[in-house]
C-alpha positions as CSV (number, residue, x, y, z in Angstrom):
1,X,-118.2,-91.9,-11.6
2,X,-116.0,-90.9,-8.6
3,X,-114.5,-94.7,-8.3
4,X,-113.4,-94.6,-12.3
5,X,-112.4,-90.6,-11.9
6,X,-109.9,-92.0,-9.5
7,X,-108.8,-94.8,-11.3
8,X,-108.2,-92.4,-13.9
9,X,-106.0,-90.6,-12.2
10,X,-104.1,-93.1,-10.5
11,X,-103.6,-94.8,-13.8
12,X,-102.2,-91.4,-15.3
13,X,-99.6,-91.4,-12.0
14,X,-98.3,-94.7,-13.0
15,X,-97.5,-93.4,-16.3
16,X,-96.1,-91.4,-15.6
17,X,-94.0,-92.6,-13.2
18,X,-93.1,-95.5,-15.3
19,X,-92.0,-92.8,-17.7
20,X,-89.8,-91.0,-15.5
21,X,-88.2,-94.4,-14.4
22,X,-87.5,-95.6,-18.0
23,X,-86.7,-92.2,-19.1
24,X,-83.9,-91.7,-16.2
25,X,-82.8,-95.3,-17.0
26,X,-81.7,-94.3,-20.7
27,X,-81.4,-91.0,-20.2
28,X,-78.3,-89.2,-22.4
29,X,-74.8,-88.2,-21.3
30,X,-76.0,-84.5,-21.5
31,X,-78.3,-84.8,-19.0
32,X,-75.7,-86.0,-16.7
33,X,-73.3,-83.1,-17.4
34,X,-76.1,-81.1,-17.1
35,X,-76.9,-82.1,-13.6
36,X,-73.0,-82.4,-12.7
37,X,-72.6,-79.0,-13.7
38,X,-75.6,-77.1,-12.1
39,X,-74.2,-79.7,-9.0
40,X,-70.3,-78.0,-9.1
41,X,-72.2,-74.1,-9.5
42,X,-74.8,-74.8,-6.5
43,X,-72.1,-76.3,-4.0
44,X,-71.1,-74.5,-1.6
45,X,-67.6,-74.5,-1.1
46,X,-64.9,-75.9,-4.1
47,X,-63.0,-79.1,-3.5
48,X,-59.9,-79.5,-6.0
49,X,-59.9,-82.7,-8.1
50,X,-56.4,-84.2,-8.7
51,X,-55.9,-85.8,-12.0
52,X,-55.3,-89.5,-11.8
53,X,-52.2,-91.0,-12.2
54,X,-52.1,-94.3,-14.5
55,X,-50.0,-96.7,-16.8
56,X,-49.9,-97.1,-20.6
57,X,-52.0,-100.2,-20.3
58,X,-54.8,-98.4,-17.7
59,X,-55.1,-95.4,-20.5
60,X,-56.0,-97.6,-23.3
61,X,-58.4,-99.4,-21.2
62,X,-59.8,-96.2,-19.8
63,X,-60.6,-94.6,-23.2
64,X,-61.5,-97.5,-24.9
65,X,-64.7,-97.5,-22.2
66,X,-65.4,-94.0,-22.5
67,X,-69.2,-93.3,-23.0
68,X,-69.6,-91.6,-26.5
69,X,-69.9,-88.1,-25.5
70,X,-67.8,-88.4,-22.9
71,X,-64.9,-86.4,-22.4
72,X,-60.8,-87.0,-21.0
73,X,-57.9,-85.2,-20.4
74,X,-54.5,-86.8,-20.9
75,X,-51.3,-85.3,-20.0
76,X,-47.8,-87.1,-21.3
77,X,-45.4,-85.4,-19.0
78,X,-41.9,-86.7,-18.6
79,X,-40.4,-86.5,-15.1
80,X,-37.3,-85.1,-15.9
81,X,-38.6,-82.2,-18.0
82,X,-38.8,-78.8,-16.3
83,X,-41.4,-77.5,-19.4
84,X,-43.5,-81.0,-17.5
85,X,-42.7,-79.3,-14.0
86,X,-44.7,-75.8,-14.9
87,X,-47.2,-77.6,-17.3
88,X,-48.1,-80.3,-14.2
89,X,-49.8,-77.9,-11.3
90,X,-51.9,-76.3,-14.3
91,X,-53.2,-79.2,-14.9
92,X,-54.0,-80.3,-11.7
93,X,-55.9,-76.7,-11.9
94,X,-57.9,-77.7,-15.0
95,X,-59.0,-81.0,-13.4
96,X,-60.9,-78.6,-10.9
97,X,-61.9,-76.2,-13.3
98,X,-63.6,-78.7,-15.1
99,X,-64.5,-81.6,-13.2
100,X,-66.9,-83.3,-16.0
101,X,-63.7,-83.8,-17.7
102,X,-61.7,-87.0,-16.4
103,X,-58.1,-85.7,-16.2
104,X,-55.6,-88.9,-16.7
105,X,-51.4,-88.0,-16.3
106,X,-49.3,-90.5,-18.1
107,X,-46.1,-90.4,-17.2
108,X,-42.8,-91.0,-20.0
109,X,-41.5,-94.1,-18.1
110,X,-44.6,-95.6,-17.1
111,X,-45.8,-96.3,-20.6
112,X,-44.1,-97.6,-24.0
113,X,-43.3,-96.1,-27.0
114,X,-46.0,-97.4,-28.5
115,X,-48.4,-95.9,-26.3
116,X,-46.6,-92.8,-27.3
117,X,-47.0,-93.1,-31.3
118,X,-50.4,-94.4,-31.1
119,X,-52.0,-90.9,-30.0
120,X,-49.4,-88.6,-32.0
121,X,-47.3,-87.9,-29.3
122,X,-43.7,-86.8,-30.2
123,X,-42.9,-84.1,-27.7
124,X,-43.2,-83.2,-24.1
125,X,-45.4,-81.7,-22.4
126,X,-48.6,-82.9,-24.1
127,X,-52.5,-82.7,-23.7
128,X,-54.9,-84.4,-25.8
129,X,-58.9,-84.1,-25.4
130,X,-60.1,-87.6,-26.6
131,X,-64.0,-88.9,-26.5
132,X,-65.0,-91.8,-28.7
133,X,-65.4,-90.1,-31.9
134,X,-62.5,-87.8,-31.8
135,X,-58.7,-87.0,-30.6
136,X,-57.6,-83.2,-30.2
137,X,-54.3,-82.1,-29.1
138,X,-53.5,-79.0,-27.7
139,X,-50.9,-76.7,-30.0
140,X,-51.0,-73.6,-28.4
141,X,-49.1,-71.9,-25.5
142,X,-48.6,-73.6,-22.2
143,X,-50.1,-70.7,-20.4
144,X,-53.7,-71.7,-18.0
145,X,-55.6,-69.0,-20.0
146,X,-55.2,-70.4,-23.5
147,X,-55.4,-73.9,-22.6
148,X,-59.0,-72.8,-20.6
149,X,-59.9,-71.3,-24.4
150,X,-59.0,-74.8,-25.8
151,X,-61.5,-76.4,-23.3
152,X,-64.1,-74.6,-23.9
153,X,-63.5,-74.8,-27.6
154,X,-63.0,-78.0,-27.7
155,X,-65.8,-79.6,-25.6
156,X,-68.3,-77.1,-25.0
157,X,-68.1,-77.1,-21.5
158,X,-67.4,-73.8,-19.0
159,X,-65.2,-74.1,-15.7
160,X,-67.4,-74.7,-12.9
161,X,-64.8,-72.0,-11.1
162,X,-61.9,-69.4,-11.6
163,X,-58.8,-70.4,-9.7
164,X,-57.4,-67.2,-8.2
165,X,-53.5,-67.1,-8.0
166,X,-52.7,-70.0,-10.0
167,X,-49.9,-68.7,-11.8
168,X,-47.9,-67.8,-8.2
169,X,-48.6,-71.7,-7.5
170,X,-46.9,-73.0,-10.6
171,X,-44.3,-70.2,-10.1
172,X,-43.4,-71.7,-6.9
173,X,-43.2,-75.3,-8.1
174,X,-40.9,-74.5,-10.7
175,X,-38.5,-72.5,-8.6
176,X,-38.5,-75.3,-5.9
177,X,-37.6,-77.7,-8.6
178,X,-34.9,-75.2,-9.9
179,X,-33.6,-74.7,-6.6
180,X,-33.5,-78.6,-6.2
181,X,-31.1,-78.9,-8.8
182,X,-29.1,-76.1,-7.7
183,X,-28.4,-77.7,-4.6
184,X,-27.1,-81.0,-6.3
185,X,-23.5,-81.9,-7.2
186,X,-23.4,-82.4,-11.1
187,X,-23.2,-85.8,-10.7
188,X,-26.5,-86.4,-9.0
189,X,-27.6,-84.3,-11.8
190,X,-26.6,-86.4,-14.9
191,X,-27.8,-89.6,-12.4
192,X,-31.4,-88.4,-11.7
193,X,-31.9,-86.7,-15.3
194,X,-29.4,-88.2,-17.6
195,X,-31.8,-86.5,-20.8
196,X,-31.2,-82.8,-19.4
197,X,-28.0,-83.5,-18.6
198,X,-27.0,-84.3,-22.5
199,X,-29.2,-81.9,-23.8
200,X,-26.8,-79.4,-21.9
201,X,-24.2,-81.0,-23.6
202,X,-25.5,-81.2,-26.9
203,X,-26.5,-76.8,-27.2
204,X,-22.7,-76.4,-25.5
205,X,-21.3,-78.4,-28.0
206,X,-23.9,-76.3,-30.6
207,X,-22.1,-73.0,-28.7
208,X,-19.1,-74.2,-29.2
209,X,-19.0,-75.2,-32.7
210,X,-21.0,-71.8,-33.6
211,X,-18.6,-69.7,-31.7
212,X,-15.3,-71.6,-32.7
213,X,-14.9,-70.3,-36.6
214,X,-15.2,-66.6,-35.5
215,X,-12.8,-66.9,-32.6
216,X,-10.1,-68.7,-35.2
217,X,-10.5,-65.7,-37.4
218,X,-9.9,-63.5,-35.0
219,X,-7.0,-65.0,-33.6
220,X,-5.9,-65.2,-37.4
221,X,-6.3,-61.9,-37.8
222,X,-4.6,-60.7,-34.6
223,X,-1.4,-63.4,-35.5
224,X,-1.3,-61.9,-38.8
225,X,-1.1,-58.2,-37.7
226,X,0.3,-58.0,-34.5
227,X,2.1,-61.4,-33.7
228,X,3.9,-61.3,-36.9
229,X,5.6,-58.4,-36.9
230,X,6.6,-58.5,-33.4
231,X,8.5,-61.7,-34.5
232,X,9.9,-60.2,-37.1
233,X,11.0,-57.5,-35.0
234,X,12.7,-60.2,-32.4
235,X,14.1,-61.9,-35.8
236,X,15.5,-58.7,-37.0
237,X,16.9,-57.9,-33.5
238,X,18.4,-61.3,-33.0
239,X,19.8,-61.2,-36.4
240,X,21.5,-58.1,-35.7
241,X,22.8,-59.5,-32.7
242,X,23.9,-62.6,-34.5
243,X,25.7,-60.4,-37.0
244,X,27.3,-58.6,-34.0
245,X,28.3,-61.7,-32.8
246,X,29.9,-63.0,-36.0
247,X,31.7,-59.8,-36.7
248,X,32.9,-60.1,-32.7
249,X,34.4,-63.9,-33.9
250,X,36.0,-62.5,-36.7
251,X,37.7,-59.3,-35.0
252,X,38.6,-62.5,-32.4
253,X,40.1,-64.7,-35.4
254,X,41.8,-61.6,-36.9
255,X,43.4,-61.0,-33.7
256,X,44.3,-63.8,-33.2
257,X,46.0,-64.4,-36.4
258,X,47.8,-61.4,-36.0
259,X,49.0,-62.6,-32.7
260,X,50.4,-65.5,-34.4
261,X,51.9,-63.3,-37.2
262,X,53.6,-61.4,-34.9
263,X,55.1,-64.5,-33.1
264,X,55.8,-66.1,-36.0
265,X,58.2,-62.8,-37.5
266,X,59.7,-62.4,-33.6
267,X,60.7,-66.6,-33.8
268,X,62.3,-65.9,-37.7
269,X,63.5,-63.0,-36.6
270,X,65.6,-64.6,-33.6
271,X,66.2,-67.5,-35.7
272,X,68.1,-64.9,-38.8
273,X,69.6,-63.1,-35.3
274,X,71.1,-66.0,-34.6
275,X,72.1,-67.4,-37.9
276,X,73.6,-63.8,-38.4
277,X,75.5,-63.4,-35.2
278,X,76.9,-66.8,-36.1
279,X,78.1,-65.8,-39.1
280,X,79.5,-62.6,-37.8
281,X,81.4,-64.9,-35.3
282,X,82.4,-67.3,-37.9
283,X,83.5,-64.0,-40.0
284,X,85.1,-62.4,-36.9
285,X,87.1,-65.9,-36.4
286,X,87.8,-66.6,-39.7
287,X,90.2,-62.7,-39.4
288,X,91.7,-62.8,-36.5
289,X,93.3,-66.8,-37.6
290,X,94.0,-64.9,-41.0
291,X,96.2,-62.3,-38.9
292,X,97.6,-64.5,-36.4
293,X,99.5,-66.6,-39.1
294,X,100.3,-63.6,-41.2
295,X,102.4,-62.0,-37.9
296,X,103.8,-64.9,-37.6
């Protein structure tokens, strides 16, 4: 009786081990999250996760072997992007808010187009919450509260830990990057981010052409009332000058025809001078013959 009460229980042990072992060999993914999270909420101090960094071709091969319930984070950041610059440290935040979540970057030049238009993506900054069944992408605002709200929405799961003073971080990485290109000639500039450098371009252009119509019709409007008249003023003044300088030519001419006038009558007047004191000789000649011969 004591020999088979013992076999008994020993045979009741190995059941029940041999259930444990096949149960923890097929056990589900929620049992794992379950233990990673109750593992991130019993340690001691906090470690932050960084998310990885990968390719195009590493993304699809990382998501395409995602267990079922399962969960990853991808952000599509561009380098030259100051919107990717502020979105960036947040993210890094999230991947150690929420380490059950694998947190992949992907940056613009490391991936194709393709890559790109296969997961919806036609703007930057971008997350997306993929698992096997499903692909979410975040629509909201880029601020760490609302994309915390999104998480949780999304996948169910609560961050293992608050982050204190995350704000001031990505504050500071912005203004270092600001402050980067502050200090660099405008040529470095259009070299190291050609696409900010034309979209610069492009809104001053947008300025301009805006601006341009309602600068023309003022300067229409201030040509047709006050530089109009003041030419007309300068016209009528230099016509009256130019009148005042014809009727000085003409008082010139006149004078000057009078000046000939009077030399003209002084020349016909010596000329019938002479031709009369001739005559009066000839007269005066033609008498004193006349009384020579009649005394003689």
């Amino acid at each position: 009786m004591g020999s088979s009460s013992v076999n008994l229980f020993f045979y009741i042990i190995s059941i029940c081990l041999i259930r444990c072992v096949w149960s923890s060999s097929v056990c589900s993914d929620e049992a794992d999250v379950f233990i990673k999270n109750l593992h991130f909420q019993c340690s001691p101090s906090f470690s932050p996760i960084p998310p990885l960094k990968v390719d195009g071709n590493f993304l699809d091969r990382a998501l395409s072997s995602k267990q079922r319930n399962g969960y990853a984070s991808v952000l599509f950041y561009a380098a030259w992007c100051p919107f990717s610059h502020s979105l960036y440290p947040k993210f890094d935040i999230l991947s150690s808010m929420f380490p059950q979540i694998e947190h992949l970057a992907v940056e613009e030049s490391s991936a194709s187009p393709s890559i790109f238009s296969r997961y919806g993506i036609h703007s930057l900054p971008s997350i997306l919450i993929v698992n096997q069944t499903s692909r979410v992408r975040y629509r909201g605002s880029k601020d760490l509260p609302s994309i915390i709200q999104f998480y949780e929405k999304t996948t169910g799961f609560e961050p293992v830990q608050y982050i204190a003073g995350n704000e001031s971080v990505v504050l500071g990485d912005h203004n270092k990057y600001m402050i980067q290109l502050w200090n660099e000639t405008p040529m470095e500039i259009v070299k190291r981010e050609p696409y900010l450098a034309f979209a610069l371009l492009f809104l001053c252009f947008r300025v301009l052409l805006s601006v341009f119509p309602e600068v023309l019709s003022r300067l229409k409007a201030f040509w047709v009332s006050y530089a109009l008249q003041l030419n007309l003023e300068i016209f009528g003044e230099t016509s009256q000058l130019f009148a005042r300088a014809l009727h000085m030519v003409d008082v010139r001419r006149v004078w000057t025809k009078l000046k000939l006038c009077k030399t003209r009558n002084f020349h016909q007047g010596a000329k019938s001078a002479h031709v009369w004191a001739s005559s009066l000789a000839s007269v005066s000649l033609g008498e004193s013959s006349g009384r020579s011969s009649s005394s003689s």
